[in-house]
C-alpha positions as CSV (number, residue, x, y, z in Angstrom):
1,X,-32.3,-40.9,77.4
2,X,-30.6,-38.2,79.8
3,X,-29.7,-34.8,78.4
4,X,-26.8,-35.2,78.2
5,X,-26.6,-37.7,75.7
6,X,-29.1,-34.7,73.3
7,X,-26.4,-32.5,73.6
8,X,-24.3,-34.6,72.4
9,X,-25.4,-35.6,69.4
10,X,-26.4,-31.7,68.6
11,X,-23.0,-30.8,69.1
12,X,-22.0,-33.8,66.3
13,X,-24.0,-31.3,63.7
14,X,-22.6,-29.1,61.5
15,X,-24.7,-25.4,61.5
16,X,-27.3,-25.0,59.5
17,X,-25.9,-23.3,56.0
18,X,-27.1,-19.4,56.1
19,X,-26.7,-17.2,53.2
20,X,-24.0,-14.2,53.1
21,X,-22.0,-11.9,51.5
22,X,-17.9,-12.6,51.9
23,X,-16.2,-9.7,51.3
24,X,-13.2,-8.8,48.6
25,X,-10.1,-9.5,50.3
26,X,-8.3,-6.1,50.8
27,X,-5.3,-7.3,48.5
28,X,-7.8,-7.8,45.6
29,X,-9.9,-4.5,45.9
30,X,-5.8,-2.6,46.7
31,X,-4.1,-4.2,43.4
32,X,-7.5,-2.6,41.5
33,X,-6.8,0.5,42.6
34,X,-3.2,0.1,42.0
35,X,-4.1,-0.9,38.1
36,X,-6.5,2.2,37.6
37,X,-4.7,4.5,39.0
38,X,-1.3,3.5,37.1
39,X,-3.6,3.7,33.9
40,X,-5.1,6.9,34.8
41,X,-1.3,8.1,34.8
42,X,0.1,6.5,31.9
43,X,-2.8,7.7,29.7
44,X,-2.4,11.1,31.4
45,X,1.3,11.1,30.8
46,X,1.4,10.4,26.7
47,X,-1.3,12.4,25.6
48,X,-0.3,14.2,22.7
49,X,2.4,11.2,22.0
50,X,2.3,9.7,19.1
51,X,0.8,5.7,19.4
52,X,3.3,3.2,19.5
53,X,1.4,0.6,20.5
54,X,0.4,-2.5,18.4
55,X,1.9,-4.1,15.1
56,X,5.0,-2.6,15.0
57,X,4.8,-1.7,11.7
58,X,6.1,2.2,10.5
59,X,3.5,4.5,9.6
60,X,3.7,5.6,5.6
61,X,5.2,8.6,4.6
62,X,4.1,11.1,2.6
63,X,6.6,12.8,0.6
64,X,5.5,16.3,-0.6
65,X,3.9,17.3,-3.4
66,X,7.2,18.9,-5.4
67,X,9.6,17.0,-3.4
68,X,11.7,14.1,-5.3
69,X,9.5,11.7,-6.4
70,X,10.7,8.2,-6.0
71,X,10.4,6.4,-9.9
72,X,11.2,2.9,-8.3
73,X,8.7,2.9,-5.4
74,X,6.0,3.7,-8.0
75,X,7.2,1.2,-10.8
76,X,6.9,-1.4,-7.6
77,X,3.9,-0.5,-6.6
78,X,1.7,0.4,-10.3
79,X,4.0,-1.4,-12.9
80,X,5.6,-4.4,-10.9
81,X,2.6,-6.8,-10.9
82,X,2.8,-7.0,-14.8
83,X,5.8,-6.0,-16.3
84,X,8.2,-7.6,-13.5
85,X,10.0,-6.4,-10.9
86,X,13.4,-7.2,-13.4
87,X,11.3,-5.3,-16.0
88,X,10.8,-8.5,-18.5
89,X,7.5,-8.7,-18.8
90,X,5.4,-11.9,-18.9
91,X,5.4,-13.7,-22.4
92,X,2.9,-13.4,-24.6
93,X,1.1,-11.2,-22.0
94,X,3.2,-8.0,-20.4
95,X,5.3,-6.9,-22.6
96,X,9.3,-6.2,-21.2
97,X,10.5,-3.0,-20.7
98,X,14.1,-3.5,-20.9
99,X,16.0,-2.6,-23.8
100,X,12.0,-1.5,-25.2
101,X,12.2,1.0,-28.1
102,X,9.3,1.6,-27.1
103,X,9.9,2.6,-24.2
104,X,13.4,4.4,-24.9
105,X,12.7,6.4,-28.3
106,X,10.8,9.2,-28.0
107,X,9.7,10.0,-25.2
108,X,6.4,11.4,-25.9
109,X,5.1,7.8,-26.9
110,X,5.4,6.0,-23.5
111,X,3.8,9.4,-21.7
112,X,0.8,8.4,-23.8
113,X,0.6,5.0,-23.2
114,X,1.1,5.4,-19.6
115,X,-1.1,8.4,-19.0
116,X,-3.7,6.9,-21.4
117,X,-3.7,3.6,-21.5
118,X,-3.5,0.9,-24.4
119,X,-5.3,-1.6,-26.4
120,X,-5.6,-4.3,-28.6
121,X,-1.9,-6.1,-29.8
122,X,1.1,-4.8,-30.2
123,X,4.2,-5.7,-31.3
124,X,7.6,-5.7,-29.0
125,X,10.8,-6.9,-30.2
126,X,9.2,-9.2,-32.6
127,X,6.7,-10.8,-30.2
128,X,3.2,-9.5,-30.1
129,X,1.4,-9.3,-27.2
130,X,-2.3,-9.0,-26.9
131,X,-4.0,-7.2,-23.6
132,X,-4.7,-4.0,-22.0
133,X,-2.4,-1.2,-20.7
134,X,-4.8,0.5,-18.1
135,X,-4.4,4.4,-17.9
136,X,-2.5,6.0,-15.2
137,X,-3.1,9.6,-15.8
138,X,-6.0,9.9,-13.1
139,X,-4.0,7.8,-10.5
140,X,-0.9,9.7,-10.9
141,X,0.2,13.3,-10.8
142,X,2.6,14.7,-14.1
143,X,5.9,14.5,-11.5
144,X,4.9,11.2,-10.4
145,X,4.3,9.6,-14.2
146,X,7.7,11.5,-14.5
147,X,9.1,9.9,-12.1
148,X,8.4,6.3,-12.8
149,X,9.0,6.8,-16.9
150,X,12.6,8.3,-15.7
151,X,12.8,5.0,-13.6
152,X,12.1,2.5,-16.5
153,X,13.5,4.4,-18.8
154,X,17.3,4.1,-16.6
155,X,16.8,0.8,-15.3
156,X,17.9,-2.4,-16.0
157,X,21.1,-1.0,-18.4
158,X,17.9,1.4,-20.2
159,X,20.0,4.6,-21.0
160,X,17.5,7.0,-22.8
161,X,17.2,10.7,-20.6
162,X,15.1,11.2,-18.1
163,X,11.2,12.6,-18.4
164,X,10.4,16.1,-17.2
165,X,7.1,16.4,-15.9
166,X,6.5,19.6,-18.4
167,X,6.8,17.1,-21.0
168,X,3.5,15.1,-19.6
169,X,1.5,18.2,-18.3
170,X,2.1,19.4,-22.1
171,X,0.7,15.7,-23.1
172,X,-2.3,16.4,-20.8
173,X,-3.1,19.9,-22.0
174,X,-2.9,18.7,-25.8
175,X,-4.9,15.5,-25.5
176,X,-7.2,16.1,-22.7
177,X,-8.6,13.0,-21.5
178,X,-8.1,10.3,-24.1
179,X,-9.1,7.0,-24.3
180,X,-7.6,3.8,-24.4
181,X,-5.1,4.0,-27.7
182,X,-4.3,1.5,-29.9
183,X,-1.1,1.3,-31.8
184,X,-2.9,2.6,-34.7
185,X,-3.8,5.8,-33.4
186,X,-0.4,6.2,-32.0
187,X,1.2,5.7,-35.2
188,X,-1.2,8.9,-36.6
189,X,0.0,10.9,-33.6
190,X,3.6,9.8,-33.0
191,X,6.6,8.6,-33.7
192,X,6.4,4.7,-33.8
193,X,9.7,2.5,-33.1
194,X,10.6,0.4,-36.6
């Protein structure tokens, strides 16, 4: 076998495999810079700014303390769940509000039932209803029970006056913090509808 034919078949062969580093293309490692530096920028640029990103949704408002205090936000969001958005109650459970002398007598009765709460049966246009009325006079402030009485007490063709909130601070300062009251104790303490 002459040399020639060695060379040969050694130039047939492939090169031994040898471990090495490629490097990042250019384009890869130039768009990376690109990235940072346009998100070194944009985070530079809205500091202060208010965030915008994400859900979409609109941040809650806070109305001032003293401002007008909306009745029908708070009915919706406190009262809603039982008594109906429409304000008829659930049968045999929630009593309704609308056309409630209960509700639209004096007004002094549905600050204490609201502010203090209720229990055991009672009896609404006929039909007694047996449950709890939970108390609302640590969750809301005098203008805010205000508020939401005034609501009930003008919706759904109600027509008795509005509440002023000096008429529930004067409810707080005379009963304190009262329990739970039952139509019995009401009837000792006000005015009960006939």
């Amino acid at each position: 076998m002459s040399s020639r034919d060695t060379q040969r078949a050694q130039r047939r062969e492939n090169p031994e495999p040898s471990e090495g580093q490629r490097p990042v293309p250019r384009l890869v490692v130039l768009w990376i810079g690109v990235l940072l530096l346009w998100g070194v920028g944009y985070y530079a640029w809205n500091i202060g700014a208010p965030l915008t990103g994400g859900d979409s949704r609109t941040a809650v408002v806070q109305e001032p303390a003293g401002s007008g205090v909306n009745g029908e936000k708070l009915f919706t969001a406190h009262c809603a769940a039982c008594h109906q958005p429409t304000g008829q109650g659930v049968a045999g459970t929630f009593p309704p509000l609308v056309g409630s002398r209960w509700l639209l007598n004096d007004p002094t009765l549905p600050i204490a039932i609201v502010n203090d709460g209720l229990s055991g049966p009672i009896t609404v246009d006929g039909e007694e209803y047996q449950g709890n009325m939970p108390a609302f006079g640590d969750k809301l402030s005098a203008e805010e029970l205000a508020a939401v009485l005034s609501y009930v007490r003008g919706a759904w063709d109600n027509d008795a006056a509005a509440i002023e909130p000096a008429l529930v601070k004067e409810h707080r300062e005379r009963y304190g913090h009262h329990d739970a009251w039952s139509v019995e104790a009401l009837g000792d303490s006000f005015t009960l509808p006939e």
